[in-house]
N, C-alpha and C positions, 0 to 999 in steps of 0.2 A: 553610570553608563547603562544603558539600555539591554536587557539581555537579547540574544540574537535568538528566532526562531529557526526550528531545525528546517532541515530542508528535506522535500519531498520530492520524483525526477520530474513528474509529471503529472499536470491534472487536466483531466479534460472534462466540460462540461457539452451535455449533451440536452438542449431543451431545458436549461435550469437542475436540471438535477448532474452533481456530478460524481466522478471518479477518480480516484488517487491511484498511483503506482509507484513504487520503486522497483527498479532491476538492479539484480544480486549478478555474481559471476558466479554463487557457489552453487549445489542441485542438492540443498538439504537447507533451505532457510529454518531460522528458531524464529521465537516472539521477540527474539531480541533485534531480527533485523526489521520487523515490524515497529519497530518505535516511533519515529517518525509518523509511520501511516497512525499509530494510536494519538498521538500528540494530537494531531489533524484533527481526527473525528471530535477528541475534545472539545477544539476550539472554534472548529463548523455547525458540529450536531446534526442534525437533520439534512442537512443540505449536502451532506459525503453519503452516498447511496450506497456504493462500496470501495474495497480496495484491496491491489492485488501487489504481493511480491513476484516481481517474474524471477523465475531463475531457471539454472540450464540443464534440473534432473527431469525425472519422468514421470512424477506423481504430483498430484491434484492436493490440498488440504488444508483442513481450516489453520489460521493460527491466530485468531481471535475476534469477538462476534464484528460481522462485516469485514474481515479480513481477511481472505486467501494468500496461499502460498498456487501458484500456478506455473506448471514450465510456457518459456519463451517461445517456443517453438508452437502451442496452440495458436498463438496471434494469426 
């Protein structure tokens, strides 16, 4: 059997280059809820520009290269 790849909520590409996103419910993401988005980068490379955790605190930050943690509420 095939193994299933994770799931990402959303990717939008803009002019060929694109971005990943997952939205949390919690306002403190880790690297652990970036998994997904790292798995991604893996198996795209170059063509994942970046990528962001939305979630619903108040602070900006990295959580690993081309990764942001970002609240929901900047969109």
């Amino acid at each position: 059997m095939a193994e299933k790849s994770p799931k990402v909520d959303l990717i939008v590409d803009v002019n060929g280059t694109r971005y990943a996103m997952e939205v949390k419910a919690g306002s403190r993401p880790t690297a652990a809820d970036a998994k997904h988005l790292k798995w991604l980068h893996r198996e795209i490379g170059n063509d994942l520009e970046l990528s962001l955790v939305l979630h619903t605190g108040g602070d900006s930050f990295q959580l690993d290269d081309k990764i942001w943690a970002v609240p929901i509420d900047l969109l």
